[in-house]
Structures are given as structure tokens and as C-alpha cells.
C-alpha positions as CSV (number, residue, x, y, z in Angstrom):
1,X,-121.4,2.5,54.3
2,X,-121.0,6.3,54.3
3,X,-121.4,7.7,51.0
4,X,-117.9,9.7,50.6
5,X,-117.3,13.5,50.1
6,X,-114.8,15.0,47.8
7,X,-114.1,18.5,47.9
8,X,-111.4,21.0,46.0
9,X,-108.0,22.1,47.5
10,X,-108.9,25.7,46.2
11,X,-112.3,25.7,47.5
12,X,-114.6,27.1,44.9
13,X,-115.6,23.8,43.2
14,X,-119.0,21.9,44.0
15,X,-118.4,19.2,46.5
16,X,-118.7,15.5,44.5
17,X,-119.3,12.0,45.3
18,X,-116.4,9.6,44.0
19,X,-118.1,8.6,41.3
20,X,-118.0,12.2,39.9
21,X,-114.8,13.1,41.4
22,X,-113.4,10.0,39.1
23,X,-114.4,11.5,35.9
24,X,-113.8,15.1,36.8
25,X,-110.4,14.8,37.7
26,X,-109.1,18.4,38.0
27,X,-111.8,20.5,39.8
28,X,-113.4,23.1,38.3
29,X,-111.5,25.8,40.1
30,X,-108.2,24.5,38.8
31,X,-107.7,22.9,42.3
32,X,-107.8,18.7,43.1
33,X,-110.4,16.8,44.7
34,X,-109.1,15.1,48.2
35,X,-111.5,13.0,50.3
36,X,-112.8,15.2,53.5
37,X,-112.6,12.3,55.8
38,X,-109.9,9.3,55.9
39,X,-111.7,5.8,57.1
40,X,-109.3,4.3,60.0
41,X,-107.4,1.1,58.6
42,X,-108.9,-2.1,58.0
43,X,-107.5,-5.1,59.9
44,X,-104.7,-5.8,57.6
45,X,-102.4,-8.8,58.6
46,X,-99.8,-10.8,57.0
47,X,-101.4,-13.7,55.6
48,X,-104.2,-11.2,53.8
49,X,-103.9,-11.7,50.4
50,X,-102.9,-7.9,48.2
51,X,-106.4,-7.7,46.1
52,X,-108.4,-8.5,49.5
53,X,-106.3,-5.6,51.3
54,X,-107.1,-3.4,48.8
55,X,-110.4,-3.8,48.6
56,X,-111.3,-3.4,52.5
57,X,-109.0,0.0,52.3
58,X,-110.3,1.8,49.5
59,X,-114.2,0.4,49.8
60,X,-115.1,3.4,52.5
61,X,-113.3,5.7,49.1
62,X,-115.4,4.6,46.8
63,X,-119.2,3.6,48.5
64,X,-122.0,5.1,47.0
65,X,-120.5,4.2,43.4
66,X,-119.0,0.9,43.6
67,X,-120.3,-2.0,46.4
68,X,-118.1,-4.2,47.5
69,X,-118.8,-6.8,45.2
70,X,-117.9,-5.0,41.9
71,X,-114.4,-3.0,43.7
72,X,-113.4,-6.9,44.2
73,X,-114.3,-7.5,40.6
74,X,-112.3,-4.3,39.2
75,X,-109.3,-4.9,41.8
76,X,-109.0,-9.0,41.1
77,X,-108.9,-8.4,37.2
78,X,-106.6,-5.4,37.6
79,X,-104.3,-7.5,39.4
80,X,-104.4,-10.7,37.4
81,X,-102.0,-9.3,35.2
82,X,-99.0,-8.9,37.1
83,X,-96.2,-10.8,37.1
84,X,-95.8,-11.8,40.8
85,X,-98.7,-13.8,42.9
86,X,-98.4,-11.0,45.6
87,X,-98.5,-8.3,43.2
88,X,-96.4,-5.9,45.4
89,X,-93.8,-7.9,47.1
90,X,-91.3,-7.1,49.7
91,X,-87.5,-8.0,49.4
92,X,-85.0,-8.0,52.2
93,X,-82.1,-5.7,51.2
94,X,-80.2,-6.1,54.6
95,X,-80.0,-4.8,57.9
96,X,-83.6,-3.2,58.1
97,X,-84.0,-2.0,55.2
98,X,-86.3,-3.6,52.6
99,X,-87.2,-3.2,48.5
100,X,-91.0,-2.6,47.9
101,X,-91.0,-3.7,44.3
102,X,-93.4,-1.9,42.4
103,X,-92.8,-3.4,38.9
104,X,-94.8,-6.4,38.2
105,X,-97.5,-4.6,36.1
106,X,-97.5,-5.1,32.6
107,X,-95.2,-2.0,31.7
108,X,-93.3,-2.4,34.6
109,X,-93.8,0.6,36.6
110,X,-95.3,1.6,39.8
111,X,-97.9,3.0,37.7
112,X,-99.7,-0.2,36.9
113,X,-100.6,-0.6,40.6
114,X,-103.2,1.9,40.3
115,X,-103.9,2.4,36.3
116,X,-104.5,-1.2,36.1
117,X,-107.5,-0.8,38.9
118,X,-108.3,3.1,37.6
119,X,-109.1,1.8,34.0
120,X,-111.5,-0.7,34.6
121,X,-113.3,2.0,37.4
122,X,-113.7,4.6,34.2
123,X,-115.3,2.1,31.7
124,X,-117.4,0.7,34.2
125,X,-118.4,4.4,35.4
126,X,-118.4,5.5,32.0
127,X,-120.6,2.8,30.8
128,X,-123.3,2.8,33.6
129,X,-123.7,6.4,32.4
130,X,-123.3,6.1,28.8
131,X,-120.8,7.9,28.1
132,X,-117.8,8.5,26.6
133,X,-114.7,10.4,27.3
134,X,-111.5,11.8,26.4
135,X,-108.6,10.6,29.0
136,X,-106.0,13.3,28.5
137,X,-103.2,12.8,30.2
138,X,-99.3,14.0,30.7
139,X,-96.4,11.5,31.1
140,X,-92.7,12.4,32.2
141,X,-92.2,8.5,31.0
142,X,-94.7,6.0,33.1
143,X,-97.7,7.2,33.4
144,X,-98.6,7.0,29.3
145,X,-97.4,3.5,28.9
146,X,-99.6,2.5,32.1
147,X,-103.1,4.3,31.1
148,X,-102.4,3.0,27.6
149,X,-102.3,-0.3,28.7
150,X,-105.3,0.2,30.6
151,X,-107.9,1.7,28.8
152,X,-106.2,0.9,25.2
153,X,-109.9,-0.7,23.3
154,X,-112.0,0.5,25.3
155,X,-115.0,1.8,24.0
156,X,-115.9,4.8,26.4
157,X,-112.9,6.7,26.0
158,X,-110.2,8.2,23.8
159,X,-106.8,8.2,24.9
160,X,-104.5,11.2,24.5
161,X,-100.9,11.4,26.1
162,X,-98.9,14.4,26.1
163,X,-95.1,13.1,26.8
164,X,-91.9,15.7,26.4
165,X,-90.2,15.6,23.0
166,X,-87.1,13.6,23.7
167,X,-87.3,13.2,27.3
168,X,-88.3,10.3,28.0
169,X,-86.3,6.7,27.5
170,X,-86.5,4.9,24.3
171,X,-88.1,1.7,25.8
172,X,-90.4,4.2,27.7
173,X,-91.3,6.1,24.3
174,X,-92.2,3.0,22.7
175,X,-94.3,1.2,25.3
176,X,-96.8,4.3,24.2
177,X,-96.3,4.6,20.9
178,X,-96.1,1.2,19.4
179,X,-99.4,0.4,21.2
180,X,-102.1,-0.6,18.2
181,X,-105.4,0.6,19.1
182,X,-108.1,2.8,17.3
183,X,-108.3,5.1,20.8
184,X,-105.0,5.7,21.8
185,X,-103.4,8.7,20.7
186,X,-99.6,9.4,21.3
187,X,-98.1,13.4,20.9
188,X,-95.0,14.3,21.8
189,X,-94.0,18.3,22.8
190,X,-91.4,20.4,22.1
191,X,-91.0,21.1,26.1
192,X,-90.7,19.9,29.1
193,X,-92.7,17.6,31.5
194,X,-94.3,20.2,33.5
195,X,-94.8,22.0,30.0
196,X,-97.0,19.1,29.0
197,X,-98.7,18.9,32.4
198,X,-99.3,22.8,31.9
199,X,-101.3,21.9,28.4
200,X,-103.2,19.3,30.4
201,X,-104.4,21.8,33.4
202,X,-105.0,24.9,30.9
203,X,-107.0,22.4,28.6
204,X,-109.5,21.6,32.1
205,X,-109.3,25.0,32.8
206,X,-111.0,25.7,29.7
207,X,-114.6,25.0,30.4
208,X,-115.5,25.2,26.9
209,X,-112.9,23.0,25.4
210,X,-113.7,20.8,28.5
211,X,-117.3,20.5,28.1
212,X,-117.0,19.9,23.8
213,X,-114.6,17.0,24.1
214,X,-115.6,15.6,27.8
215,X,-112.2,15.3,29.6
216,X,-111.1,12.8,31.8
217,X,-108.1,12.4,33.8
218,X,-105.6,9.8,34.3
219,X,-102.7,11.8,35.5
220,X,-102.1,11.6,39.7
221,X,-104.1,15.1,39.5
222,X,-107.3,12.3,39.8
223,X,-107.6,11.5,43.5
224,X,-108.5,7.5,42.5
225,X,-104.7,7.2,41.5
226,X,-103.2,8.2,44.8
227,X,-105.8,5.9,46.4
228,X,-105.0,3.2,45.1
229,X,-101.5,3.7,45.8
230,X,-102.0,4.3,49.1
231,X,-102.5,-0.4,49.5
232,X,-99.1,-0.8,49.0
233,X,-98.0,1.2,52.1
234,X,-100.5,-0.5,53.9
235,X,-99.3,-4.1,52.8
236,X,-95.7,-3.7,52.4
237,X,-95.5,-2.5,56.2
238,X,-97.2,-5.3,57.6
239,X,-94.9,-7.8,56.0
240,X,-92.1,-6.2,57.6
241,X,-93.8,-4.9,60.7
242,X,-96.3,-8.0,61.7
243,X,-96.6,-6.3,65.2
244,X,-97.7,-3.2,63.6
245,X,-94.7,-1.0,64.7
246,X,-93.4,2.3,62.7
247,X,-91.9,2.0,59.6
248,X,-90.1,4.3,57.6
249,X,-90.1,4.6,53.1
250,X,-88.1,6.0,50.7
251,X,-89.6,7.4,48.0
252,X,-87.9,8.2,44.2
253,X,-90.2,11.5,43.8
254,X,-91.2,13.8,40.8
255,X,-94.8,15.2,41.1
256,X,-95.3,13.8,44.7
257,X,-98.9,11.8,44.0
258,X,-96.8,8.7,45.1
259,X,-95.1,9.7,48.8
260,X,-98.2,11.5,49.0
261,X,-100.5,8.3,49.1
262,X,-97.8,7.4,52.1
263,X,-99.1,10.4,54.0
264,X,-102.8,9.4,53.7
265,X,-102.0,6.4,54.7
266,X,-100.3,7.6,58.0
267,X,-103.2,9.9,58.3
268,X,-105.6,6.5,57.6
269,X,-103.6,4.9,61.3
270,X,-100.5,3.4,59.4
271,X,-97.8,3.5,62.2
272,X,-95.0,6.0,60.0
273,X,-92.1,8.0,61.3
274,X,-90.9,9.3,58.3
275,X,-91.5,9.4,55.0
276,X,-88.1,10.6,53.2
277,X,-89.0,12.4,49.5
278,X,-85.9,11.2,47.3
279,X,-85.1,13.9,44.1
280,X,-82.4,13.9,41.3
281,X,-81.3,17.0,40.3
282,X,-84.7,18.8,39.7
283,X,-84.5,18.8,43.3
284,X,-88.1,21.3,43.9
285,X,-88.8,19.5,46.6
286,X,-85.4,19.2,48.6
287,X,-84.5,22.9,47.8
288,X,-88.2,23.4,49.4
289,X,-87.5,21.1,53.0
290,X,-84.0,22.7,53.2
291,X,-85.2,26.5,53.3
292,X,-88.4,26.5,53.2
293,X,-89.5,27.9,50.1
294,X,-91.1,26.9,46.9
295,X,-89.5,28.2,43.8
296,X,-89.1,27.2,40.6
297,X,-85.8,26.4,38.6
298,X,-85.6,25.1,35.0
299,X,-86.0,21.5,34.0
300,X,-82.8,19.7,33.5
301,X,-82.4,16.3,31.8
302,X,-81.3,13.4,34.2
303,X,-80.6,9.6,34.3
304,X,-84.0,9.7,35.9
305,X,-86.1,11.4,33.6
306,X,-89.3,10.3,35.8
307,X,-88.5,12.9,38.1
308,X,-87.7,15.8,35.5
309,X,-90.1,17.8,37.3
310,X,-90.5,21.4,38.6
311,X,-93.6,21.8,39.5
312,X,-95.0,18.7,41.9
313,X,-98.9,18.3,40.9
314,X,-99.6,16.6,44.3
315,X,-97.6,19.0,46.7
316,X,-100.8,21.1,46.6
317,X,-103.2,18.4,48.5
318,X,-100.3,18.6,51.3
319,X,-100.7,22.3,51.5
320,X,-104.2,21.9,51.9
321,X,-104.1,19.6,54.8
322,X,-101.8,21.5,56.6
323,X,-103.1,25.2,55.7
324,X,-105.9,23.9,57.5
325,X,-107.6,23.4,54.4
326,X,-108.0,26.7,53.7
327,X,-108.6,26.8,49.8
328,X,-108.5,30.5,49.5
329,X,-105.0,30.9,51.1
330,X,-103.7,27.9,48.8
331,X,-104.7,29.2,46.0
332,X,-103.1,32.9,46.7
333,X,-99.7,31.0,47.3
334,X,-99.6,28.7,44.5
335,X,-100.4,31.8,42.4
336,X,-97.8,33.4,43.4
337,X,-95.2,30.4,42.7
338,X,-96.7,30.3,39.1
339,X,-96.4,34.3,38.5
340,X,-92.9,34.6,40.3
341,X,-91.7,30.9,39.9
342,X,-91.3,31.3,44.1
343,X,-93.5,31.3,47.1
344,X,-93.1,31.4,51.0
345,X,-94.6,28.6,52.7
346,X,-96.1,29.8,56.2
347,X,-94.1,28.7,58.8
348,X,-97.3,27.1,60.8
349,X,-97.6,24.9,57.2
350,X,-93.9,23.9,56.9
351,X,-94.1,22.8,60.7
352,X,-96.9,20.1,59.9
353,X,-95.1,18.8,56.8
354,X,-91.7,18.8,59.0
355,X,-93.6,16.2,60.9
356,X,-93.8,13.8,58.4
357,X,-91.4,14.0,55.5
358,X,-87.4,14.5,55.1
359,X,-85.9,15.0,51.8
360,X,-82.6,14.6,49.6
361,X,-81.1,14.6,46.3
362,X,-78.5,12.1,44.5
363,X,-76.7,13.1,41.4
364,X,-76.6,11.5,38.4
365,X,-73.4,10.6,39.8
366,X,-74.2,9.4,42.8
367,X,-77.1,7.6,41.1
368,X,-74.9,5.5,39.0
369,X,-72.9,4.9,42.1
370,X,-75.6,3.3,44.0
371,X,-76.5,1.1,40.9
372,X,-73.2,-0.1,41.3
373,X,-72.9,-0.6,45.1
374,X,-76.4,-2.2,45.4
375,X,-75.3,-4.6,42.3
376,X,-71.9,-5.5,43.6
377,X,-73.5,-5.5,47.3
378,X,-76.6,-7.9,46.7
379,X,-76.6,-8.9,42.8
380,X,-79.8,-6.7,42.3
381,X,-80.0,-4.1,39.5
382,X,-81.9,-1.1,40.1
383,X,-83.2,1.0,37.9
384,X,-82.0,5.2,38.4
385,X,-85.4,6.0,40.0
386,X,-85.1,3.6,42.6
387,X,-81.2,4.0,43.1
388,X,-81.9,7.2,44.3
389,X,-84.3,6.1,46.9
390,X,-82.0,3.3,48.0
391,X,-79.3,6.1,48.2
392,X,-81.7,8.9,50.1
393,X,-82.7,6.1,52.7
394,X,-78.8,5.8,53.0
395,X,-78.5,9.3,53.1
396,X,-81.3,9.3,55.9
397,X,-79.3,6.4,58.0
398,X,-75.9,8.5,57.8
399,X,-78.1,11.8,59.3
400,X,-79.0,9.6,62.1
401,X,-75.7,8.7,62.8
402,X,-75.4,5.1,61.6
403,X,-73.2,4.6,58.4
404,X,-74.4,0.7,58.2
405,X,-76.9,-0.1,56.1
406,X,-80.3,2.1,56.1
407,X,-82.7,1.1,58.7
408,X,-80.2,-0.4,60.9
409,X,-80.4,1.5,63.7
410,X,-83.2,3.9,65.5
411,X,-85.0,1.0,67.4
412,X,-84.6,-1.4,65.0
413,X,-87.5,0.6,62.6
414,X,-87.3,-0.7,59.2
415,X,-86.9,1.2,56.1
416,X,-88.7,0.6,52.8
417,X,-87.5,2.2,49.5
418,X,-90.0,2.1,46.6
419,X,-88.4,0.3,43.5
420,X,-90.4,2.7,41.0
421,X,-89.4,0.5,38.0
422,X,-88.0,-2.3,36.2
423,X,-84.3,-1.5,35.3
424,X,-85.0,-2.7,31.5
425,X,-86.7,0.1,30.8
426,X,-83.4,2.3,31.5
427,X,-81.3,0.3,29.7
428,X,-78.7,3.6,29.3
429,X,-78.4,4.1,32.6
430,X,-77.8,0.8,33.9
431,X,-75.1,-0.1,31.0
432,X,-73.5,3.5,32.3
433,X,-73.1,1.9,35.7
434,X,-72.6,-2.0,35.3
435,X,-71.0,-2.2,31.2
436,X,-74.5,-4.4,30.6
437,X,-78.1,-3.8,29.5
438,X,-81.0,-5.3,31.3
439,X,-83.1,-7.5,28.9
440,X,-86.7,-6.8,28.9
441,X,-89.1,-9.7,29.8
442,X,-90.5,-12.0,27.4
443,X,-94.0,-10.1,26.2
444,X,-91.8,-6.7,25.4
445,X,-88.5,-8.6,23.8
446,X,-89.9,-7.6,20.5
447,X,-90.4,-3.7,21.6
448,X,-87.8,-2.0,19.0
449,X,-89.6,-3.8,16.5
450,X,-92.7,-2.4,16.3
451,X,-93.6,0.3,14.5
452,X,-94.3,3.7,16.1
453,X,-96.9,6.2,15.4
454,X,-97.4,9.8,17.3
455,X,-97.2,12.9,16.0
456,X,-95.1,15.9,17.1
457,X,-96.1,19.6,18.0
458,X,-95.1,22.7,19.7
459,X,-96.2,23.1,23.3
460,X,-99.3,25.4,22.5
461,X,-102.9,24.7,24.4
462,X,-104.4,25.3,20.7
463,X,-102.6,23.1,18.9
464,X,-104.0,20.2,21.4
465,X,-107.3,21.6,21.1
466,X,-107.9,21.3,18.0
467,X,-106.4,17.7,18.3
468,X,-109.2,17.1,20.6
469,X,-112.1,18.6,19.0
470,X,-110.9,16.3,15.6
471,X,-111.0,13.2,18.2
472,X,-114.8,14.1,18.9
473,X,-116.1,14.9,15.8
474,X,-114.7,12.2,13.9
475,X,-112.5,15.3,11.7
């Protein structure tokens, strides 16, 4: 098999295999690794089992580091700990429009689905090199709970999660910070999400800082996340498409890594007419399909704090690919969206990305509203996240001209909204909609319990710094 290239979206770094581009994470000129080819699909059918389909797709990712025999290793014991035998499965929501439930992993969260497989891929990596590493990472709620879970013990790595001050949801907070283990380190910031994803960028962009503590990435910024995710298109459209027609998904969106693995997927031979980007009301992304332009507004608390997000990590691989992957120009617009807070995308760029993707917003509003509906509708409680990709696919339905259920129309192509989350871990939200709180399952009922521990700063790169260098020294 083809060893693998991985190369920077702003064009300056040193091309890496995978096994490099793993534990570099952000590139050394600030930019993020993306594979330079995309290995046509595997044959995936119904009957194949989840951990076997995700080892024939992402094999041709990661050759040259892992062989086949140790992926299906990582993957089997990755996925052993979710809740449900098919790991991802499918649910029939009516018409032709179908949940992909994301939430079996241990903290319930789409995350799991590639943390799970990520973690065991850095100790093993780690370990064959002797090693050891500080994961830092940034969490707008479930990304920290799920690399926690995954690398908490571990003896090649540190673990240091950067989550906003008061921004997140209590059972979210806690799945981080009540976590007992000697290399897991919780700080909260005095900021904003795409403050603490700032820290995390300006700490890699520091090559001393990066070099004395030996960063490591966890964050969607790490090109083996978004691979990972990329199975669950794969699988969740074959169930629902066994003649390998178009589909359609939905996708609750804050920093793009996880539509974005839908793209790769399209661009891998998945059959996929559109891929419709759902926001709340940091709505970055909409503002940017509707006129064409990036720009930057401040970050305003939702019922969906997941997607509290400004500035979308992943939106930059997507400029790449449809720049023409031209690093140069890239890296000229995003720095003028970070000096200006907006940038024009060319119009031969926007035209590309009109090809694949649609986008709209819900309200918290409108996101209690669907709770409700969907609830009422078909008994199933949604967390916010997700409502707002079950509303955006109706949303999408109602622009096509059919006011039936999404998906019920154009050809009969189905639609498949993401469900991002368990609704437990949202517990405010859904009593705001439905007057009842979702109990969590059986190995979190004790959650608000346990006793927390994290410390909190002010959002300033040195203050972090010097929290790293005291990891590595032992201080």
C-alpha cells in the first residue's frame, strides 16, 4: 500500500507521513495538514460490520505507520466501549429522513467516534518512539470530556484542556473535571471558545514553547480526527441507500471538522448531493453562504454552546481544496479575516463550495421548538445541537418546496441529520422545552458527585506556558 503524503494548507511546512502528521497536529506554518490524495471507497455494504468499515477506509490514511493488523486492533478496542453493537446506528425519523446517532461513546458525544480510535493511535505512535507528549487541546464542551476519556493514564502523554470559563454545560464541565488521573489537566479561561482555541494555535506557533514541552494535538486541527469521522458518512449512507444512491446530511456545526469529513468523503466517491452546515446564532458560517464573505462577529452564549464559535478551525482545509490548493493565497486571506475580523472569498472559491454545502441557522427559539415538535412528533428527545440539524434539514425540505417531512421529496433522496449528542448532557435546555430533565446513563448517574479539580486563569498565551513548562519539568 502507498505510503501517504500530508502536506500544509499554507504551504510552507515540510511534507509528513501520517505517522508525523499525527503528532504534529498544527503544521509548522500555522496551517493544517490534509492528505494530498483521497483513496476511492472501499466496497462498503450493509451487512459490513462498523470497525471492519472503518478499517478498509482509513487503512490507505494511515499505511506506512500502522498495517492493517494493528488499525484493526486500535479500531476494535476503540469501539468496544460503546454503548450500541453498531456503534453508529441509523434511526428512521419518517418520510426520508433519518437520525445518525453519534452518542454511544462513553461521554456521549460525536467525539468519541474518533477520540476513542485517536488515543490509542498516539500511545501506540508515542510508544514505538519513546516518547512523551503534551496533548493540548481546546473544548467549546465535547472535545475535553472525549480526549480525557481517551488518553486519561496513559503514560506518553500529558493532558491539557483549555475549555471557556462558564461556557460550557454543567454535566459537560464535569465529565473533564471530575476525571481522576495523574495526566489530565483541566483550566478553564476567562474567554471565549475561539479565545481558548487562539491559546492553543499561538502556543504551536511558538516553536520554542513547542519544542520544550513537545505538543500534541487532539483538537479537529489534527487531520486523524476528521478521518476517522469521515466512517460514519460512509456507513450511515449505505444503511439507508443499499443501492448506493445520493444522500443528503445535516450537520449541527461549530468549527466545521465534522461536515467537513462529509466532504472528504464525497470527494473519497460517497454518492452526496448536499451537505447542509446547521448554525445557532454564531451563525459564521450561514452569514458566510448567504453573502459570501467571511467576517467575524462576537461570540454569543446559546442553548448550544457546542457551536459558540466564530472562527471555524476546519473552514480553512475547504479553502484549500477549492483555492486550488494554493497555500500562499490562503494564507493572505485568512490573514486578513484575523487583522480585519472580514475577508472576501474569491468568487471561483465560493463557486466550488456552492457545489457541495447549503447552510442555516435556528434560534434558541426555534431550537427549543424543534425539541418539542420532534418529542411530541416521534417520542425522541434531542439534545439542542442536534435539534438544530433536525430543523436546518426541515429548513432545507421547505426551500425545495416540500413542507412534509425533510427528505420527502427530490427523488426520494434521503436525509441524514447528525445527532451530535446525548440530550442528558443538556439537561437545561431540554427541561426549557419539555418541563423534564434527561437522566444520564447508569456509569455517569453519580456525575454531580464527584469532586472537581481545574484551575482558573485569564486568557493569556503566558500564563498557559508556564503551566506547560511546570508539566515538563516536574515544577
Amino acid at each position: 500500500m502507498t505510503r501517504p503524503v500530508y502536506v500544509s494548507t499554507r504551504g510552507q511546512a515540510e511534507q509528513l507521513g501520517f505517522g508525523d502528521a499525527l503528532l504534529t497536529g498544527l503544521a509548522t506554518d500555522g496551517g493544517l495538514y490534509c492528505p494530498v490524495e483521497f483513496p476511492p471507497l472501499p466496497d462498503i455494504s450493509t451487512d459490513t460490520d462498523y470497525r471492519d468499515a472503518a478499517v478498509a477506509i482509513m487503512a490507505p490514511y494511515v499505511a506506512g505507520t500502522f498495517d492493517v493488523a494493528e488499525l484493526e486492533t486500535m479500531v476494535g478496542l476503540a469501539y468496544d466501549s460503546f454503548r450500541h453493537r453498531d456503534v453508529c446506528p441509523v434511526v428512521e425519523l419518517g418520510g426520508a429522513h433519518h437520525l445518525l446517532d453519534l452518542s454511544q461513546g462513553p461521554t456521549l458525544a460525536f467525539k468519541d467516534v474518533a477520540l476513542q480510535l485517536v488515543g490509542r493511535m498516539l500511545d501506540a505512535e508515542l510508544s514505538r518512539r519513546g516518547r512523551r507528549a503534551t496533548i493540548l487541546g481546546a473544548t467549546s464542551g465535547d472535545t475535553g470530556s472525549a480526549a480525557i476519556e481517551a488518553l486519561a493514564g496513559l503514560e506518553t502523554v500529558d493532558v491539557v484542556i483549555l475549555h471557556p470559563a462558564g461556557r460550557v454545560s454543567d454535566v459537560q464541565r464535569r465529565q473533564m473535571t471530575t476525571v481522576d488521573a495523574a495526566n489530565v489537566h483541566n483550566i478553564a479561561v476567562r474567554g471565549t471558545f475561539d479565545d481558548c482555541q487562539d491559546l492553543v494555535k499561538a502556543a504551536f506557533n511558538d516553536r520554542k514553547l513547542r519544542e520544550a514541552v513537545s505538543l500534541g494535538a487532539v483538537n479537529s486541527i489534527n487531520w486523524a480526527r476528521v478521518m476517522a469521522q469521515i466512517v460514519y458518512y460512509v456507513t450511515s449512507a449505505r444503511a439507508v441507500r443499499p443501492d448506493g444512491g445520493p444522500v443528503s446530511f445535516s450537520v449541527p456545526t461549530g468549527n466545521f471538522g465534522n461536515v467537513l469529513a462529509g466532504w472528504y468523503a464525497k470527494q473519497m466517491g460517497l454518492l452526496v448531493n448536499t451537505l447542509i452546515v446547521a448554525s445557532n446564532r454564531n451563525d459564521v458560517l450561514t452569514r458566510f453562504f448567504e453573502g459570501r464573505t467571511l467576517e467575524i462577529h462576537q461570540v454569543e452564549p446559546s442553548l448550544s454552546p457546542s457551536m459558540d464559535i466564530q472562527v471555524s478551525s476546519n473552514f480553512e482545509r475547504l479553502l484549500w481544496e477549492t483555492s486550488g490548493r494554493d497555500g500562499a493565497k490562503v494564507a493572505d486571506l485568512l490573514g486578513e479575516l484575523r487583522s480585519t475580523n472580514r475577508a472576501e472569498v474569491p468568487a471561483g472559491w465560493c463557486r466550488l463550495i456552492d457545489e457541495a454545502f447549503v447552510a442555516y441557522r435556528l434560534s434558541d427559539e426555534e431550537t427549543l421548538q424543534e425539541i418539542k415538535r420532534t418529542h411530541s412528533e416521534l417520542g425522541l428527545i434531542l439534545d439542542p445541537h442536534t435539534a438544530i440539524g433536525v430543523g436546518a434539514a426541515r429548513q432545507y425540505a421547505h426551500a425545495l418546496g416540500d413542507n412534509g417531512p425533510p427528505g420527502s421529496r427530490y427523488c426520494g433522496e434521503p436525509v441524514i441529520t447528525l445527532a451530535t449528542a446525548d440530550a442528558a448532557k443538556f439537561p437545561d435546555a431540554v427541561e426549557a422545552a419539555l418541563g423534564q430533565r434527561p437522566e444520564l446513563p447508569e456509569h455517569l448517574a453519580d456525575l454531580f458527585d464527584r469532586q472537581e479539580n481545574y484551575d482558573e486563569i485569564d486568557n493569556d498565551l503566558a500564563i498557559v506556558a508556564d503551566r506547560l513548562h511546570a508539566l515538563r519539568t516536574g515544577s
